[in-house]
MARVO-194530 format. One record per residue (C-alpha): residue number from 0; residue in three letters; x, y, z. Coordinates in steps of 0.001 Angstrom, whole numbers, padded with zeros to 6 digits. Each point is the difference from the previous one (the first is absolute). Last residue first. Layout:
% MARVO-194530
- NUM_ALA_X_Y_Z
...
//
This chain:
% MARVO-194530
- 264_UNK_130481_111433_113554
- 263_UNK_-002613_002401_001746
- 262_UNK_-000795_003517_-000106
- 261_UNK_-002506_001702_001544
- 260_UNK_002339_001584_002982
- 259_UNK_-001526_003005_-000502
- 258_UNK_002954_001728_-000342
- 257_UNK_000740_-001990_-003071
- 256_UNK_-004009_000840_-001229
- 255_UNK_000794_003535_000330
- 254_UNK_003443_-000385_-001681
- 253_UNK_-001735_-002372_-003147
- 252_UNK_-003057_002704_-000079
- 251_UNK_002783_003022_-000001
- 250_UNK_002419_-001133_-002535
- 249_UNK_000710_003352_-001343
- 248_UNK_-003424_-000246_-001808
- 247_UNK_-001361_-003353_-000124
- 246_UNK_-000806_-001090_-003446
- 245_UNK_003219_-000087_-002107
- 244_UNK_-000315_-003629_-000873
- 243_UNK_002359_-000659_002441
- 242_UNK_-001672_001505_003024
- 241_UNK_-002931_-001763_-001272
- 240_UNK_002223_-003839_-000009
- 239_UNK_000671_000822_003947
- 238_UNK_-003362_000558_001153
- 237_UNK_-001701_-002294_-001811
- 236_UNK_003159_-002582_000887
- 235_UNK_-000420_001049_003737
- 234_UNK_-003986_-000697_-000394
- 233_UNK_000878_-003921_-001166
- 232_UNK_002418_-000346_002926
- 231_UNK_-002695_001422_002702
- 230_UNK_-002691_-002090_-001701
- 229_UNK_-002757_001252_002393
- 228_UNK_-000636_001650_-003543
- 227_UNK_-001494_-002944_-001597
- 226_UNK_-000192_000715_-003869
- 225_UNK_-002515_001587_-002206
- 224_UNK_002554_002204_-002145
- 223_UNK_-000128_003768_-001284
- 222_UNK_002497_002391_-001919
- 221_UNK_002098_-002921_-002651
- 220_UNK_001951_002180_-001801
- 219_UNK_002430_-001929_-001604
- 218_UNK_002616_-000210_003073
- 217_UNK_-003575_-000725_002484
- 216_UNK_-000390_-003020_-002172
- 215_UNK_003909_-000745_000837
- 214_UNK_-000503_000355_003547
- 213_UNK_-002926_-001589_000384
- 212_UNK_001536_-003253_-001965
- 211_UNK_002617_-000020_002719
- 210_UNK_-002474_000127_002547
- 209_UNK_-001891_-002562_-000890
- 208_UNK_002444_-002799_-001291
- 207_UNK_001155_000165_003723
- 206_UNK_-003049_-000572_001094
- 205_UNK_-000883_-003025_-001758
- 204_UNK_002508_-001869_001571
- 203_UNK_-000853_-003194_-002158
- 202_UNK_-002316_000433_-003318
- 201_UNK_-003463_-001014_-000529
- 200_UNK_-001290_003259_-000476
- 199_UNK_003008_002928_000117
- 198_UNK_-001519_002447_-002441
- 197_UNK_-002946_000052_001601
- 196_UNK_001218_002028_003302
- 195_UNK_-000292_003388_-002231
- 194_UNK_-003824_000350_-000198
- 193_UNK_000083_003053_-002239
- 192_UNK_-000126_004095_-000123
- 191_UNK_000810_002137_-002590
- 190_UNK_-000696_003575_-000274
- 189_UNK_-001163_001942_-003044
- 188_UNK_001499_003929_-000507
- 187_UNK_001926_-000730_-003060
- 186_UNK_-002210_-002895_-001724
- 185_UNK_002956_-001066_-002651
- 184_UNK_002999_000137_001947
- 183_UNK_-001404_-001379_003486
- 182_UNK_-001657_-002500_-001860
- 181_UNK_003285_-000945_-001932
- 180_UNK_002076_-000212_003249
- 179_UNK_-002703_-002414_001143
- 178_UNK_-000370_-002099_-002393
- 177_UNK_003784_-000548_-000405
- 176_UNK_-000241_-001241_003567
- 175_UNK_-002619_-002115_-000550
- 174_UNK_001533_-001548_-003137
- 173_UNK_003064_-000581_002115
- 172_UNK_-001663_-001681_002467
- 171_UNK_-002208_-002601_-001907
- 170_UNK_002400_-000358_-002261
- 169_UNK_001735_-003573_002264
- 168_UNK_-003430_-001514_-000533
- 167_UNK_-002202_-002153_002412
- 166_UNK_002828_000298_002911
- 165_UNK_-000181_004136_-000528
- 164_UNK_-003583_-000078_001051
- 163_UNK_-001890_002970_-001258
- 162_UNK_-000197_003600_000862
- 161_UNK_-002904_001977_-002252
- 160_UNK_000563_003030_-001458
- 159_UNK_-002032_002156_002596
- 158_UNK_-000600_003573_-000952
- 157_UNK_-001035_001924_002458
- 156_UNK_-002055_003125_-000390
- 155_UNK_-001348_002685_001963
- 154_UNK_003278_002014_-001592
- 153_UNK_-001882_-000248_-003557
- 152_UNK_-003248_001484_001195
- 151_UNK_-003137_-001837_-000407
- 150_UNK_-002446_001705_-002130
- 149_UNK_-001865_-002893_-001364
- 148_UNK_002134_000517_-003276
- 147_UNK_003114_000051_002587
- 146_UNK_-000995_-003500_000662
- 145_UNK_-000632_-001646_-003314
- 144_UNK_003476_001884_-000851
- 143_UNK_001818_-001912_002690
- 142_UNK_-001376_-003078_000039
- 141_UNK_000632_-000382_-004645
- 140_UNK_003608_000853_000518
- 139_UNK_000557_-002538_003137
- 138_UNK_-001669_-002229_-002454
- 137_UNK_002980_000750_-002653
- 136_UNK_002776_000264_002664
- 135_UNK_-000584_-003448_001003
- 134_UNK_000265_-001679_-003143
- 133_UNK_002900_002359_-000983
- 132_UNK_001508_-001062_003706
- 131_UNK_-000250_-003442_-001125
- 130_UNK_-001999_-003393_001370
- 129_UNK_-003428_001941_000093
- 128_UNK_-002453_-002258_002555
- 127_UNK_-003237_-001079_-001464
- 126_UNK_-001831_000838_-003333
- 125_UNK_-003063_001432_002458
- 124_UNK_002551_002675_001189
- 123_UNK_002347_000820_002552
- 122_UNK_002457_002765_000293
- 121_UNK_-001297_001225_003065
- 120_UNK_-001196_003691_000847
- 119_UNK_000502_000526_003395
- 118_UNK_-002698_003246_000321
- 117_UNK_000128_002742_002293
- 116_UNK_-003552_001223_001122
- 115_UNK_-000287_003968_-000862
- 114_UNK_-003178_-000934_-001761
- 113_UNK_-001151_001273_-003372
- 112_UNK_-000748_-003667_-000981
- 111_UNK_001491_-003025_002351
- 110_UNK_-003097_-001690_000509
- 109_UNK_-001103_000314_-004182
- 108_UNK_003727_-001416_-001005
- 107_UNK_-000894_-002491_002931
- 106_UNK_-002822_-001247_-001329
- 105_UNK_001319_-000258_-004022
- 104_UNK_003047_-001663_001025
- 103_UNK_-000870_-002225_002910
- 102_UNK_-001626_-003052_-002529
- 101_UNK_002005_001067_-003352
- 100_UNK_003710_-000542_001256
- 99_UNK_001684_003101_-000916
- 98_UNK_001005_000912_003629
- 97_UNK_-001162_001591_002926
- 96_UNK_001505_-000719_003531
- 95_UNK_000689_000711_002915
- 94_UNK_-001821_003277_000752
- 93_UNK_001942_002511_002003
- 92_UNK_-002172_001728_002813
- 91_UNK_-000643_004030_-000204
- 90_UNK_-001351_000875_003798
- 89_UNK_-002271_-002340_002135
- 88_UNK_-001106_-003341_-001473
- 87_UNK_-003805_-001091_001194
- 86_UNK_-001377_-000136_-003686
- 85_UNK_003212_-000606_-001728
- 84_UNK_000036_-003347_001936
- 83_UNK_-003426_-000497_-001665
- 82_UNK_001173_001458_-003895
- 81_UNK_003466_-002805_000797
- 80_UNK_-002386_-002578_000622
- 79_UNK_-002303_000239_-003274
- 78_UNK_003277_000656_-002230
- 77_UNK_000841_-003710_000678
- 76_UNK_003829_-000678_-000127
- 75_UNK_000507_001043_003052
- 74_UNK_002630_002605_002196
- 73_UNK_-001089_003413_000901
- 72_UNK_003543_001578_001353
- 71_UNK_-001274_001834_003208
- 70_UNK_000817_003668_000835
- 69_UNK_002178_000669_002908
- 68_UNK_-001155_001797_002872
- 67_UNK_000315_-003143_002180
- 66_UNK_-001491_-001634_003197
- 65_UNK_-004169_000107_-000899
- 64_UNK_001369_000051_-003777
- 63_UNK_000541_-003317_000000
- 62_UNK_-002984_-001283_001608
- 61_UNK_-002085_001623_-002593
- 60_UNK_001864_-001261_-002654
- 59_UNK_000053_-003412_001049
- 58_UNK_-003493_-000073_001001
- 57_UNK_-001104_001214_-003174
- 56_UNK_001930_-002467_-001769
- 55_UNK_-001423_-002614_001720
- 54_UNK_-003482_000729_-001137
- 53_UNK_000837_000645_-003408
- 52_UNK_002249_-003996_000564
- 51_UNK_-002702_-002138_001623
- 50_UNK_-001448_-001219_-003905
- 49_UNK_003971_-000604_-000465
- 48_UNK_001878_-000520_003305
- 47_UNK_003243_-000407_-001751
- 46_UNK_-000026_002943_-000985
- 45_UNK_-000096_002136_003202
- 44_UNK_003045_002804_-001376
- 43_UNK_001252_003033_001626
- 42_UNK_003088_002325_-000703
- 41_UNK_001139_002186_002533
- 40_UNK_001133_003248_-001604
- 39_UNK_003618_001963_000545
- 38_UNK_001557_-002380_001474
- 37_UNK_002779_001275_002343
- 36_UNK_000403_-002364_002509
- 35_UNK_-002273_001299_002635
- 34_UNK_-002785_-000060_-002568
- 33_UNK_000975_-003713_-000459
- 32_UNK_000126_-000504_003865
- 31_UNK_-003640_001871_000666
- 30_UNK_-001645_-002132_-003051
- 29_UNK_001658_-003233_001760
- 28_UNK_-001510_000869_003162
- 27_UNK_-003508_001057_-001660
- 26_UNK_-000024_-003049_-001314
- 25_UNK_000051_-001821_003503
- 24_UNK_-001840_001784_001741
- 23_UNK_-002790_000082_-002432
- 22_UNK_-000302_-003910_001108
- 21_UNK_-003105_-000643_-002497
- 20_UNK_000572_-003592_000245
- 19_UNK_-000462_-000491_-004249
- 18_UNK_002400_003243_000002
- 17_UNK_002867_-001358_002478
- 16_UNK_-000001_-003520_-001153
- 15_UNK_000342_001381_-003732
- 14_UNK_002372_001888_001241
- 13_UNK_001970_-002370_001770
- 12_UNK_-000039_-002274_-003442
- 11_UNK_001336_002400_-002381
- 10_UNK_-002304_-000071_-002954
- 9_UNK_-001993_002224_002170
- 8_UNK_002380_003091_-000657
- 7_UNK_000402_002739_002484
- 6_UNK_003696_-000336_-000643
- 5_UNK_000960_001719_-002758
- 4_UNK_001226_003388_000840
- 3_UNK_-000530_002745_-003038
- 2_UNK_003505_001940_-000076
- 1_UNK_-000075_002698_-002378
- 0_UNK_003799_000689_-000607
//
């Protein structure tokens, strides 16, 4: 599982304290604790800062990778922020995220070509959110072979279906999941990735509705999630669930993490 931790995110209030005050300390504390936990890229988002946010986004990344080898998650909706924080990232950074809709499209498409970046590609597009998994597979379809014609390779891609709140439509899970066994069996070689936490909006306990829904994405095929991984309960059901789906030879991440005392219950 590609773990991209979530918490460098200025729609969370302390953050957006942290980056308007500059306190580098502090990100880079949470950056430090996320690596720690076994993310495997830090995402980073400014947008609520709008004309502040290229700026802001520098900073981020930069401070980031001060503390941490990991590569940075580029997180906006404006293809002009995520080209500056590409302009001080180190390494191969994850950009979050392209999708059909006509204003990031055609920029990004050009950003992204013959690059080694890895691209979320979400299945969004200027006729709104799908509703099915056909509606999803079918711009999910149209991503991924606008991207490998710019010569992006299939594994440097991550198909994101799209999680949406299960207390607007009881579907809206199912036709995720089935979206994302049928991506994984029709684009062989694709990754998928989302913003799992959705799925429980407006609804009580919200984490238990999290993990269990990781677990069964991660049964269909589900290889990548944006999630919080000081989560010590929601990283034991990653672990756990890819032993199950056959992905952890003889066990040995769910026993190393076991001995490493990183579960929790």
């Amino acid at each position: 599982m590609i773990v991209v931790g979530e918490l460098i995110n200025a729609s969370r209030k302390a953050i957006a304290e942290a980056i308007e005050n500059q306190d580098k300390a502090a990100i880079q504390k949470i950056a430090k604790d996320e690596c720690e936990s076994g993310a495997d890229y830090i995402d980073v988002n400014a947008g609520v800062f709008m004309d502040k946010e290229a700026g802001y986004m520098k900073w981020l990344v930069t401070s980031v990778q001060e503390v941490t080898d990991l590569p940075c998650c580029i997180d906006s909706p404006d293809p002009h922020v995520i080209e500056a924080a590409l302009s001080v990232h180190k390494g191969t950074a994850m950009i979050n995220s392209i999708s059909l809709e006509k204003g990031r499209f055609d920029v990004l498409l050009q950003l992204l070509a013959g690059t080694e970046l890895k691209a979320v590609a979400l299945c969004m597009s200027d006729e709104g959110m799908p509703k099915t998994a056909d509606d999803r597979i079918k711009i999910a379809d149209k991503l991924i072979n606008a991207l490998l014609k710019k010569n992006i390779p299939l594994e440097n891609i991550f198909v994101d279906p799209l999680v949406q709140p299960l207390s607007v439509d009881n579907r809206f899970g199912v036709e995720f999941l089935d979206a994302i066994e049928k991506t994984m069996t029709l684009f062989q070689g694709v990754h998928t990735m989302c913003g799992l936490s959705n799925i429980s909006y407006g609804l009580p306990n919200r984490v238990l509705i999290n993990r269990i829904f990781m677990s069964m994405a991660i049964a269909k095929g589900l290889d990548g999630a944006i999630i919080n991984p000081l989560d010590k309960q929601m990283m034991a059901t990653v672990i756990a669930a890819e032993a199950l789906r056959g992905r952890d030879a003889y066990c040995q991440n769910y026993l190393k993490a076991y001995r490493a005392k990183r579960f929790e219950f």
